[in-house]
N, C-alpha and C positions, 0 to 999 in steps of 0.2 A: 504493500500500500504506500510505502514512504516514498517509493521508489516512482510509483505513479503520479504522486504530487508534488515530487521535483519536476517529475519531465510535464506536466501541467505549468508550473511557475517559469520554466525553461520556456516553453513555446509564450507564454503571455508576454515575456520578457522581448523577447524577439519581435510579435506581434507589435508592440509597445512601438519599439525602435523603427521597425518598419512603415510605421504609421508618420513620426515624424517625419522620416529618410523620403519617404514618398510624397507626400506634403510641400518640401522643402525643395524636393526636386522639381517638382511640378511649378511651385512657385519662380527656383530658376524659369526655365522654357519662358513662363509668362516675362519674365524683366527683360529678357536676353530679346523681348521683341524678334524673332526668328520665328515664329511659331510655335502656339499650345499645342499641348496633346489634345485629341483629336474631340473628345467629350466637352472638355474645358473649352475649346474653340465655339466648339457648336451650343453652349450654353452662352458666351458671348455674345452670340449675331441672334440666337431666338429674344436673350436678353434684352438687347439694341431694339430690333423689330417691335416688341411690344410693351416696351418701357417698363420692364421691371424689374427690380434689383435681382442682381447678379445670385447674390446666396440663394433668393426665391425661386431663384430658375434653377438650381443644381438640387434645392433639395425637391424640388417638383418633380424632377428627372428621376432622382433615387428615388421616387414612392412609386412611378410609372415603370422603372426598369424593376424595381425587387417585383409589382403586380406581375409581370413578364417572367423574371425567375420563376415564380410561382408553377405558370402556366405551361413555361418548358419542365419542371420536375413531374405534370399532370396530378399534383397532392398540392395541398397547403401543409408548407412545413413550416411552424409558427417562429421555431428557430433562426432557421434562415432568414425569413422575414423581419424578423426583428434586428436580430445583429448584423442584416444590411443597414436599413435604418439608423441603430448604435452608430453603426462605424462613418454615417453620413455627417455628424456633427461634429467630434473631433475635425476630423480631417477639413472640413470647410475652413473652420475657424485658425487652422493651423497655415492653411495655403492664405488666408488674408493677412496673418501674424508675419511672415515669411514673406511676401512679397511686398509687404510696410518696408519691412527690416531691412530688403537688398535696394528699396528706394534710394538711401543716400550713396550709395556704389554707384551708382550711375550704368549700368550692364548697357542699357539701351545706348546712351551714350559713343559708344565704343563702338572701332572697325569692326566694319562686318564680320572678318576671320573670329576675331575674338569673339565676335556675340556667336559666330556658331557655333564655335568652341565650348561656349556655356550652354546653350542651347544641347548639343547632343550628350555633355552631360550631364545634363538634365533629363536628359530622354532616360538614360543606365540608370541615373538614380531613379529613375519610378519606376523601368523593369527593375530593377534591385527588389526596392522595396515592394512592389506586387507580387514577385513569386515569392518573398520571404512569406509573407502574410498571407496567400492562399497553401503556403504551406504547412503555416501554425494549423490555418482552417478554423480558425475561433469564429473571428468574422471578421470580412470583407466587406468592399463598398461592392455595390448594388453595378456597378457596373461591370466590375471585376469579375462577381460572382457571375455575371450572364458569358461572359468568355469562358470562365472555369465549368461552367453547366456544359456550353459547348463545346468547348474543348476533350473533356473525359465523359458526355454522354451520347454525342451525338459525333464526333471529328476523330473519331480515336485517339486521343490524346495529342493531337496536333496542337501545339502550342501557338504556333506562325498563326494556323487556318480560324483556331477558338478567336483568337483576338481579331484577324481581321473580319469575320462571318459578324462579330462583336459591334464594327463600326458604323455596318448599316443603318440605324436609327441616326445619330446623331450627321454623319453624311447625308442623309437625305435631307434633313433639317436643315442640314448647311446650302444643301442644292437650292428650297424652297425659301429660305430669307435673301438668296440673290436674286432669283426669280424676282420676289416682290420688291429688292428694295436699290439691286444693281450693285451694290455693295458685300465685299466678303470680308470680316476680322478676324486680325487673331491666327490668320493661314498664312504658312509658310513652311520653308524649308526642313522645321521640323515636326510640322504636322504632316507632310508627306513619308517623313521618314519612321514618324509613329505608325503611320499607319501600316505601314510594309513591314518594319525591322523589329516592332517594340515586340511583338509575342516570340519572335524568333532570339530576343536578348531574356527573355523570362524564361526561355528554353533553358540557353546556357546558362544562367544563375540557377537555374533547378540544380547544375550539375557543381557546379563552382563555387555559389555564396553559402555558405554554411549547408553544405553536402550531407551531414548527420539528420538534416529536417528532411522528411520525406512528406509528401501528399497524404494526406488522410481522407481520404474520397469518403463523402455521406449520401452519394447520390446513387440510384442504381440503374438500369440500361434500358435501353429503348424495348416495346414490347415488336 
């Protein structure tokens, strides 16, 4: 028993770190002006489009994407549901604290080279920290968890394919606020490279960043 409630406080710990590491990275992308990750982006332009603050539009997203979890597991798993949710408000709060913070740095400021420089890693530090924390498996954001569902329910464990199958919602968003408004924010160089590279960099941190965590799958197989 003592033995299971270490490795409980081990994975929490992790989770914990993961949570800032991803937050902090993500906030990079944003200052680095080069382009958000691909979610982030697309909560921008829906945000713009209909005038409403930025946080309201991400955690709008996380109650529409975990209702979607849901629907891809065919069960309501109250779990899941929930510690998408949990993990939606930290992290918000954490990527606003963090993108304050790297304000007087000036990221945006600075030659392009450099800002992409910040910019891709940026991108490693949220694969970093996303496979850390789908590896705890405690809980995940709601976006996360829709790549992890497809990824090992539906993709055969495809890391690349879960993530990108992943970005359809928020790309289409992004297609339909240009549509109406001829204006695209927030895209760049390293929202393209999110979209193609990032599940393929959570691949190799499955192998690489603390290799002792392994996947705790809660989900079971398509009928």
């Amino acid at each position: 028993m003592p033995k299971v409630g270490e490795h409980f406080k081990k994975r929490l710990g992790y989770l914990s770190f993961a949570i800032v590491l991803d937050a902090a990275a993500n906030a990079l992308m944003i200052s680095s002006n080069m382009g958000s990750a691909v979610w982030m982006a697309s909560g921008v332009n829906i945000s713009s489009l209909i005038h409403v603050p930025y946080g309201t539009t991400l955690f709008v997203y996380a109650v529409l994407v975990s209702i979607t979890n849901q629907i891809l597991l065919r069960k309501f798993d109250a779990h899941i549901f929930i510690s998408n949710l949990l993990f939606s408000l930290p992290f918000s709060y954490l990527v606003g604290f963090f993108t304050w913070a790297y304000k007087p740095l000036g990221f945006d400021q600075m030659n392009i080279v450099v800002r992409l420089i910040i910019d891709i890693l940026g991108l490693i530090g949220v694969s970093a920290g996303t496979s850390i924390y789908q590896r705890c498996n405690l809980i995940q954001h709601p976006n996360d968890e829709l790549a992890y569902l497809l990824r090992f329910k539906y993709l055969h464990g495809s890391a690349g394919w879960g993530q990108l199958f992943s970005y359809t919602p928020p790309v289409v968003i992004m297609i339909i606020c240009f549509a109406i408004t001829g204006n695209i924010l927030s895209v760049g160089i390293g929202t393209i490279l999110a979209m193609f590279i990032q599940g393929i960099i959570i691949g190799w941190s499955d192998k690489l960043i603390v290799p002792s965590l392994k996947h705790h799958l809660r989900i079971g197989k398509t009928n």
